[in-house]
C-alpha positions as CSV (number, residue, x, y, z in Angstrom):
1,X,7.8,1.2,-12.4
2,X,10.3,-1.3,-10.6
3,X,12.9,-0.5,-14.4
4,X,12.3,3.3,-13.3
5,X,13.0,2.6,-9.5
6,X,16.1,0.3,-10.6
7,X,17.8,3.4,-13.3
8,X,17.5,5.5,-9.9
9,X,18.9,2.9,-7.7
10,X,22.0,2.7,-10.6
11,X,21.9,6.3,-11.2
12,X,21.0,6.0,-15.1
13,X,18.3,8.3,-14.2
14,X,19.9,11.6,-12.5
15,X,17.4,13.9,-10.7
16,X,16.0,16.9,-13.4
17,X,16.6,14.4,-16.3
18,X,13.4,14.5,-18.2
19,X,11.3,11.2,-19.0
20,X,10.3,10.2,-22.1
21,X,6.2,11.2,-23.0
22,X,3.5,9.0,-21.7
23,X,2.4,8.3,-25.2
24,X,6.5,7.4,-26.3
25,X,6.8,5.1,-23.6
26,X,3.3,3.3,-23.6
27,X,5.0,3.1,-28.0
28,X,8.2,1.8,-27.0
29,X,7.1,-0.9,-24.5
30,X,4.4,-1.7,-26.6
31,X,1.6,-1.1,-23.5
32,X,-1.3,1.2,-22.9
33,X,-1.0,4.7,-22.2
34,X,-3.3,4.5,-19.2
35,X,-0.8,1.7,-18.0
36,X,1.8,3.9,-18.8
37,X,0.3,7.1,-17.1
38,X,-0.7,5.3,-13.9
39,X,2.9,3.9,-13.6
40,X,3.8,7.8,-13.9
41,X,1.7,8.8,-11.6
42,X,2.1,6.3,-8.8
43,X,6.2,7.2,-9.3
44,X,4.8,10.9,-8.8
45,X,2.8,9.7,-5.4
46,X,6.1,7.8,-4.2
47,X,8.7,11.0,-4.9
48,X,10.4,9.9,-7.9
49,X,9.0,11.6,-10.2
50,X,7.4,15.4,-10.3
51,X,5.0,16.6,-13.3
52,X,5.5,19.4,-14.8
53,X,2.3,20.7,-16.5
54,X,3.1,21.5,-20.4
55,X,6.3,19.5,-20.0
56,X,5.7,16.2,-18.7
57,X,7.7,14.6,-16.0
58,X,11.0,15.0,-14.6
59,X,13.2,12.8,-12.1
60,X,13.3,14.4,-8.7
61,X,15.7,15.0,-6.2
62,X,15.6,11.7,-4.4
63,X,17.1,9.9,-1.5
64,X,18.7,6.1,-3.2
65,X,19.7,4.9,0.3
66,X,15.4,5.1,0.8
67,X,14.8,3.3,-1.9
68,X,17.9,0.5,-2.0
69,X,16.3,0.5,1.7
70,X,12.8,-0.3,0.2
71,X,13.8,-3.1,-2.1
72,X,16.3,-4.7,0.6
73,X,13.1,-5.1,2.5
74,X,11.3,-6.5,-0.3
75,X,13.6,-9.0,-0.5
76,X,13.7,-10.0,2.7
77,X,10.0,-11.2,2.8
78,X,10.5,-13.0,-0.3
79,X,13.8,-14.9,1.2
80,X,11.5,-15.2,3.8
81,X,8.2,-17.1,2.4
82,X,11.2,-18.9,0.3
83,X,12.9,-20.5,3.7
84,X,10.1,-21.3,5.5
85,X,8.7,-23.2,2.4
86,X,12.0,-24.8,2.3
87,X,12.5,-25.6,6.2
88,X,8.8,-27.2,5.7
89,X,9.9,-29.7,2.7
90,X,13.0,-30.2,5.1
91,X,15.9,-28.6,2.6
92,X,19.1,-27.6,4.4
93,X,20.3,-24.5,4.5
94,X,23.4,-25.3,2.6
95,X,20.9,-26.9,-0.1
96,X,19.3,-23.4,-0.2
97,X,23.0,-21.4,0.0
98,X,24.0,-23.4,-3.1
99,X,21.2,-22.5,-5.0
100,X,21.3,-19.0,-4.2
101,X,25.0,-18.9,-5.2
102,X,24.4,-21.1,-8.5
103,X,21.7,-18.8,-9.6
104,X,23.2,-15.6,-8.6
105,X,26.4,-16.7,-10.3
106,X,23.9,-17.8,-13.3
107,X,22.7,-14.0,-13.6
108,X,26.6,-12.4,-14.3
């Protein structure tokens, strides 16, 4: 779900683009297709995706602002639980804007 929700966010997935079968998918990442049709269907719950009986499942018409919004807020409560476990073990903040910068530099 959170590869699908990232292709939207980077526009690798355009709205009307059809997604790959259920069955091709739960294949190709080597998972089950219950796993696989659940993931679909959650994506369908949340407005990403729209089924289309006969046809599978297409890409809708979505707003990326909402969900760049969505994972920003994610985020935030993980940098969250992530400072106040460091302000407990009394790290600096410059100890924790170094690591930040060496591991986001790490990831280019």
């Amino acid at each position: 779900m959170n590869q699908i929700k990232d292709a939207l966010i980077k526009k690798t997935l355009l709205p009307g683009e059809a997604m790959p079968s259920i069955r091709n998918l739960a294949k190709d990442l080597q998972i089950s297709v219950i796993t696989t049709k659940r993931a679909y269907e959650e994506l369908e719950k949340e407005g990403l995706l729209k089924s289309v009986v006969g046809k599978g499942f297409y890409v809708c018409e979505q707003n990326t602002d909402f969900l760049k919004e969505k994972q920003v807020a994610m985020l935030e409560n993980r940098f969250a639980a992530i400072v106040r476990d460091s302000k407990k073990a009394g790290i600096p903040l410059e100890d924790i804007q170094d690591t930040i910068k060496i591991l986001y530099d790490a990831m280019e």
